[in-house]
C-alpha positions, -999 to +999 in steps of 0.1 A: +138-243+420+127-266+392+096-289+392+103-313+369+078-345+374+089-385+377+106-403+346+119-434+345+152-436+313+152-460+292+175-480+313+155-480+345+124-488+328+144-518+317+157-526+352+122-524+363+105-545+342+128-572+350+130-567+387+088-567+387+086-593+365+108-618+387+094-604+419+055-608+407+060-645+393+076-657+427+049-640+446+022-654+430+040-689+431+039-688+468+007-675+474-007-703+448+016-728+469+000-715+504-030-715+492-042-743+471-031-782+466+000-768+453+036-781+465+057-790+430+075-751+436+080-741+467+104-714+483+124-723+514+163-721+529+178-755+514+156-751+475+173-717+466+184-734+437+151-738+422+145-701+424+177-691+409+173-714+381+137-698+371+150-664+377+175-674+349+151-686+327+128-660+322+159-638+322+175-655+289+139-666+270+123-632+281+155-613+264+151-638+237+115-632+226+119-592+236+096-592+267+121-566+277+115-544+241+104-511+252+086-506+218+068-537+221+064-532+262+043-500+257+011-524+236-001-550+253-017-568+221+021-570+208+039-577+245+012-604+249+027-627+220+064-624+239+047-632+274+036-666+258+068-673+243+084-668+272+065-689+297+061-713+277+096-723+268+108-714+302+080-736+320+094-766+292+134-759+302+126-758+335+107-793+332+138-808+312+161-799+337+155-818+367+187-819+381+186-784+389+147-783+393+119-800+413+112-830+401+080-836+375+049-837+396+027-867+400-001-847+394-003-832+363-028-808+375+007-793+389+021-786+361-011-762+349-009-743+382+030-743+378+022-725+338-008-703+346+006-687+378+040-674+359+012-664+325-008-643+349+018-631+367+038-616+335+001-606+324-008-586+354+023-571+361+026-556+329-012-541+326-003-523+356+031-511+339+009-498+308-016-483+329+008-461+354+045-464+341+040-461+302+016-431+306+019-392+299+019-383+338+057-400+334+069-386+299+096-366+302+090-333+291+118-318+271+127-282+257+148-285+226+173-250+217+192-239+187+188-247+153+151-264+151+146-263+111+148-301+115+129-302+146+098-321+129+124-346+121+141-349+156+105-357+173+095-381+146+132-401+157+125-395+197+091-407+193+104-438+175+129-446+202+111-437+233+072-430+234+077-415+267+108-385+256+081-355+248+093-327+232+067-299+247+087-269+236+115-252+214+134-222+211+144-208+180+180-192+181+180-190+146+173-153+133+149-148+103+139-181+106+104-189+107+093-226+123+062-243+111+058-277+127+034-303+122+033-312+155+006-285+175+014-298+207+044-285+202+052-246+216+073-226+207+090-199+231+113-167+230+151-168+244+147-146+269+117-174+287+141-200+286+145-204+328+111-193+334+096-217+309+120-247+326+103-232+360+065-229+348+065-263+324+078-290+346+107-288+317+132-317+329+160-314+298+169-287+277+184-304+241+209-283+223+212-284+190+241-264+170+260-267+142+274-236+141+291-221+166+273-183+164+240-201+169+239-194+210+239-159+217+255-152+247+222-144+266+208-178+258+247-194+268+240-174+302+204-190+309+221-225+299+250-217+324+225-204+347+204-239+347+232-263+348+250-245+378+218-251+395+217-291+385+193-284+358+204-314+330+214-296+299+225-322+267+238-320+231+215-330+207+235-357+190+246-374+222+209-377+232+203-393+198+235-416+204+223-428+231+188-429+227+187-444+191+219-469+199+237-453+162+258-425+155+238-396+139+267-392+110+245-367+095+251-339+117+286-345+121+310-319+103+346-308+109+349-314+141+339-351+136+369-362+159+350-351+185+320-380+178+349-410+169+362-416+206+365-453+190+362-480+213+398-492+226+387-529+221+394-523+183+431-519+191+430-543+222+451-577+218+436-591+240+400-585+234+411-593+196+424-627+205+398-638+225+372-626+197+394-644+169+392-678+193+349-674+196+349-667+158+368-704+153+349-720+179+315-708+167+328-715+130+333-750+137+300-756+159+277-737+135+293-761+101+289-788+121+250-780+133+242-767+101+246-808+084+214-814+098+198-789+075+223-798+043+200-829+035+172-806+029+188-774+017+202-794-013+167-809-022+151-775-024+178-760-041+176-790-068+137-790-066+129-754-063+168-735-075+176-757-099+210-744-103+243-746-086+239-745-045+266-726-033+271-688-046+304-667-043+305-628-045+333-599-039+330-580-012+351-553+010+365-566+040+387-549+067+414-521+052+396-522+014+405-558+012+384-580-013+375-606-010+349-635-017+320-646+002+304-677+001+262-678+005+242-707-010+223-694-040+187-677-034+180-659-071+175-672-103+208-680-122+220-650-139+201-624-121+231-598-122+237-600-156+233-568-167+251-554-140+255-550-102+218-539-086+201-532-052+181-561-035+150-550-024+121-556-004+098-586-025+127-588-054+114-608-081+149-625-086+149-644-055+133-675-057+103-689-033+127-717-015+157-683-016+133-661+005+129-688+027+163-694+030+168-656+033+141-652+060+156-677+082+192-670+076+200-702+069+215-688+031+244-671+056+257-707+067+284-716+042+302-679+058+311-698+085+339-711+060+350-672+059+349-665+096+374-699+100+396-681+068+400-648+085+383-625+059+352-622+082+342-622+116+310-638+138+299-600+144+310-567+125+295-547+099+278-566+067+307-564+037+294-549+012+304-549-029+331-526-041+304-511-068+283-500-041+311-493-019+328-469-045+290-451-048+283-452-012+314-436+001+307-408-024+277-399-011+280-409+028+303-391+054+324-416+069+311-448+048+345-465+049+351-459+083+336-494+089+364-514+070+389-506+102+372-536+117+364-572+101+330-574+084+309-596+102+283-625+095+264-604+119+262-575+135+246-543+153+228-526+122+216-563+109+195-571+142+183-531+146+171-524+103+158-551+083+162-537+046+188-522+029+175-508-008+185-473-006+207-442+000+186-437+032+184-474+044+225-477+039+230-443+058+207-459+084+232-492+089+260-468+087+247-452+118+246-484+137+276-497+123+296-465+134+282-467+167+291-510+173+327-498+165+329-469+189+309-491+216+323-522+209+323-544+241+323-583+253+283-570+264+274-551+232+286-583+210+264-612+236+237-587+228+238-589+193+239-625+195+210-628+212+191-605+192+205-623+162+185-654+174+150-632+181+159-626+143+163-658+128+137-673+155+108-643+140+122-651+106+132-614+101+162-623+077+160-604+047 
């Protein structure tokens, strides 16, 4: 009925990219082994070990330096820097762990052949995934329905979160509304089209976005019943930003926001809870103890550079209102609140050179640890933020306080996804992230912030 063209989700281009990526590197390993002087990695019955090992590696390092980023997957000038990383550090693990690996070669021209096949592998590979996968014949083409004064804004946040989600057409079920877009690629088409546009398009989702509940007369409700009693996928607008974006879009959410907060049931699980309260100790106690190494130098700088006291304490809300007060080592001039409470922002003139350093590579966060081991915080939750800002914030910002039910965190979902937080906008931004780690929370979604927390402090992305 419908002739909808190939698309590969998000999650299968994903799957794909790591499946090819493994599958190209061992291929041209063996061919490189059957072909030239080659013998340091070969494939055979009783040296599986070797393979799973590698496969493991370029797993972990490729996740690590975002080989496996969508964004950064679709340009290869940007992918190209992570395909280095990654091959580099997993050719050097690799040699360092001879016990599960062959052997360092004789001949060190091994160990070239051994680098550059995996490099042009990766490199190859991914040309081709630019040149057939990541192009328009695979966008899928989407037809959005409802209430489309926003729709300039909904593109602009589909484009941002997958290149290859087109919005080709809209209907307007909003009477005496005109549309003007910025967008001309962009058509717009009458309610009575919308099967035979679906038909004549190659239209493969219809998006529906309402707010009120008179928006969808009943003949555009019968061509919607019409198309999904055929199979045809037909989705609500804010579940497609959900889970395209990874945060929940608080901003369209009115009184029938129960209907968005089916919150995850590991925030009333005891188990779950104990297990997370026993990393938080563990991780506490390992990160004070690894973080002496840098104390040395830390307190140098901060006499040389601060000069001032090192540590810094600072109230913030925790979990159920609670205050209480965190512990950073000091990265602005002494005194730099003392006219009052004020936003950080982007190249703030109170924070000192050796304090953006500190900021940029996280290590400031450290002495929290000592929080996480009291109880006020947690390894990974929402940031706290100060009851001045909270008190202004949850004026202004449906649901703000909705992210005390949980412990704070020293880091978390909105703090490896955003970088800045200097506004109304940037703060309802976190929100939506935060909101959605506490309806999604999960033993997965927490080793994925972890990871990404170390792409952050390894890119120097701190704030």
């Amino acid at each position: 009925m419908f002739k909808g063209g190939v698309h590969f989700n998000i999650s299968e281009r994903k799957v794909l990219l790591r499946l090819v990526d493994v599958a190209s590197i061992l291929f041209v390993l063996c061919f490189v082994s059957s072909t030239f002087s080659f013998d340091y990695f070969t494939i055979s019955e009783d040296r599986w070990r070797w393979v799973f090992v590698l496969i493991l590696y370029i797993s972990i390092f490729g996740t690590i330096f975002e080989l496996y980023d969508l964004k950064k997957s679709s340009k290869l000038d940007k992918i190209f820097t992570s395909i280095v990383f990654t091959v580099s550090t997993t050719v050097l693990f690799y040699f360092l762990t001879p016990f599960f690996t062959p052997e360092l070669p004789n001949n060190r021209l091994q160990i070239l052949y051994f680098y550059f096949s995996i490099l042009f592998a990766l490199l190859v590979w991914r040309w081709v995934y630019l040149t057939f996968i990541v192009s328009p014949r695979f966008f899928k083409q989407v037809l959005v329905v409802g209430e489309v004064s926003d729709l300039d804004a909904i593109i602009d946040v589909f484009k941002q979160s997958d290149p290859n989600y087109k919005i080709s057409g809209f209907v307007n079920c909003e009477t005496g509304k005109k549309i003007s877009l910025s967008h001309e690629d962009v058509m717009e088409y009458q309610t009575h089209e919308i099967i035979e546009v679906v038909k004549r398009e190659g239209i493969m989702e219809i998006v529906v976005v309402s707010y009120k509940p008179d928006t969808i007369t009943p003949e555009v409700y019968q061509s919607l019943i019409t198309l999904l009693e055929s199979g045809f996928p037909v989705r609500e607008y804010t579940q497609v930003y959900e889970d395209m974006t990874y945060r929940v879009p608080v901003q369209f959410i009115g009184k029938d926001f129960y209907k968005y907060f089916p919150f995850s049931r590991n925030n009333q699980n005891r188990l779950y809870r104990f297990f997370q309260r026993v990393f938080d100790i563990v991780i506490s106690v390992v990160g004070l103890l690894l973080s002496l190494i840098f104390v040395p130098f830390i307190v140098l700088g901060n006499l040389i550079a601060n000069r001032g006291p090192l540590f810094y304490t600072q109230e913030r809300v925790g979990m159920n209102g609670k205050v209480f007060k965190i512990i950073k080592y000091r990265t602005m001039v002494k005194d730099a609140e003392a006219n009052g409470a004020v936003w950080a922002v982007k190249k703030d003139g109170r924070i000192t050179p050796f304090g953006r350093f500190l900021r940029h590579s996280r290590l400031d966060e450290i002495p929290q640890f000592i929080n996480v081991l009291l109880g006020d915080m947690s390894f990974i939750g929402p940031r706290p933020e100060r009851p001045v800002f909270v008190k202004q914030l949850s004026e202004v910002l449906p649901f703000y306080e909705t992210r005390h039910m949980i412990k704070p965190g020293l880091t978390g979902w909105a703090q490896v996804k955003t970088r800045y937080g200097s506004s109304l906008d940037d703060s309802l931004l976190k929100l939506q992230y935060d909101l959605y780690y506490i309806k999604h929370r999960s033993l997965f979604l927490d080793i994925n912030i972890m990871i990404k927390t170390l792409t952050t402090v390894i890119f120097f992305r701190g704030q």
